[in-house]
C-alpha positions in Angstrom: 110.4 94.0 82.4 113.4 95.7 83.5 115.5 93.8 85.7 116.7 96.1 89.6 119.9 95.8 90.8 120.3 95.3 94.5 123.2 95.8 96.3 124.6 93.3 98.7 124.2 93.7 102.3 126.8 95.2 104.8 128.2 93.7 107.4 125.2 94.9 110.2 122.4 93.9 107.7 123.6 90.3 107.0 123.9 89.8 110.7 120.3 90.8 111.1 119.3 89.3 107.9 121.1 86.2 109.1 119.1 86.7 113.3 115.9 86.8 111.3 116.6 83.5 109.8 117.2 81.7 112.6 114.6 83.2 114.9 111.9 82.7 111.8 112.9 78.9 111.4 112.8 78.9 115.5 109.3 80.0 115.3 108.1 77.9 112.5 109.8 74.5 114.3 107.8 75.6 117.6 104.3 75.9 115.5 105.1 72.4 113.9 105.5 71.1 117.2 102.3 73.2 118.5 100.4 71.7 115.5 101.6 68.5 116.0 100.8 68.0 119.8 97.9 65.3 119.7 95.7 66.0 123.0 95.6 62.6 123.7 98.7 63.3 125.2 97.1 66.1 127.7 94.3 63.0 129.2 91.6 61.3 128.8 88.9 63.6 126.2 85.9 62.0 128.3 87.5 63.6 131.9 88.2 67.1 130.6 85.1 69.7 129.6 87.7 71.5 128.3 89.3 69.5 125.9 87.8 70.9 122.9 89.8 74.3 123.6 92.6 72.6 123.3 91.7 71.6 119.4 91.4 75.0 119.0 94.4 77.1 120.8 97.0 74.5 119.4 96.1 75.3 116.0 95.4 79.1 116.6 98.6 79.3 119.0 100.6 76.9 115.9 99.2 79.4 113.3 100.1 82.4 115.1 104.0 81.3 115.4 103.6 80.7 111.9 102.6 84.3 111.2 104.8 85.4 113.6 107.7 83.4 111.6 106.7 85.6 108.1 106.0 89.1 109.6 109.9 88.4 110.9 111.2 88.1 107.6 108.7 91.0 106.1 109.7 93.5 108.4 113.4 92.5 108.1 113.3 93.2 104.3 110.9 96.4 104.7 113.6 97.8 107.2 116.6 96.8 104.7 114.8 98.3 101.5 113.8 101.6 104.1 117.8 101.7 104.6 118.8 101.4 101.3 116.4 104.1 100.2 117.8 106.4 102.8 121.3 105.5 101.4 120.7 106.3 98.1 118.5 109.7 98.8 121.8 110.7 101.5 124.6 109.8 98.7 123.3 113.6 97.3 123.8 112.8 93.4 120.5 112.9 91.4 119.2 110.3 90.3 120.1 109.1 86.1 122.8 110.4 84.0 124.6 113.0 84.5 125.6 115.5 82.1 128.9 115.9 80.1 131.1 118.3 81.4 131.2 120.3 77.8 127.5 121.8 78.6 
């Protein structure tokens, strides 16, 4: 398998590369709290007709952030590979070796 080498970021793409960090691990710390809400917490299960839904929109709201956390970092690197493409088609030399000057 051949092995790709990619460059390193600039200076604009390791800020945003750096943003989506912290907004992903902000994102995944809010569904583990989401997930980990008990709903004891929101009353008595006996008193509340609705306290069923809450079973099921803290784990669909937790599993959402979660989702929310990885599309983040996916459309982070599909924008940085999209910009590095663009790079490499605007640079104007074809791609491979060129040829000796003698031909």
């Amino acid at each position: 398998m051949p092995t790709r080498v990619i460059p390193k970021p600039d200076a604009g793409a390791e800020r945003t590369i750096r943003w989506s960090r912290v907004v992903s691990f902000v994102l995944v710390a809010l569904a583990a709290i989401v997930l980990s809400l008990r709903p004891e917490l929101f009353g008595d299960p006996q008193h509340q007709p609705a306290h069923a839904l809450l079973h099921v929109w803290r784990i669909v709201v937790g599993l959402a952030l979660a989702v929310a956390a990885l599309g983040v970092q996916v459309v982070v690197g599909v924008r940085w590979r999209r910009d590095l493409r663009r790079a490499a088609e605007d640079d104007g030399d074809p791609p491979g070796n060129r040829a000796p000057a003698d031909r």
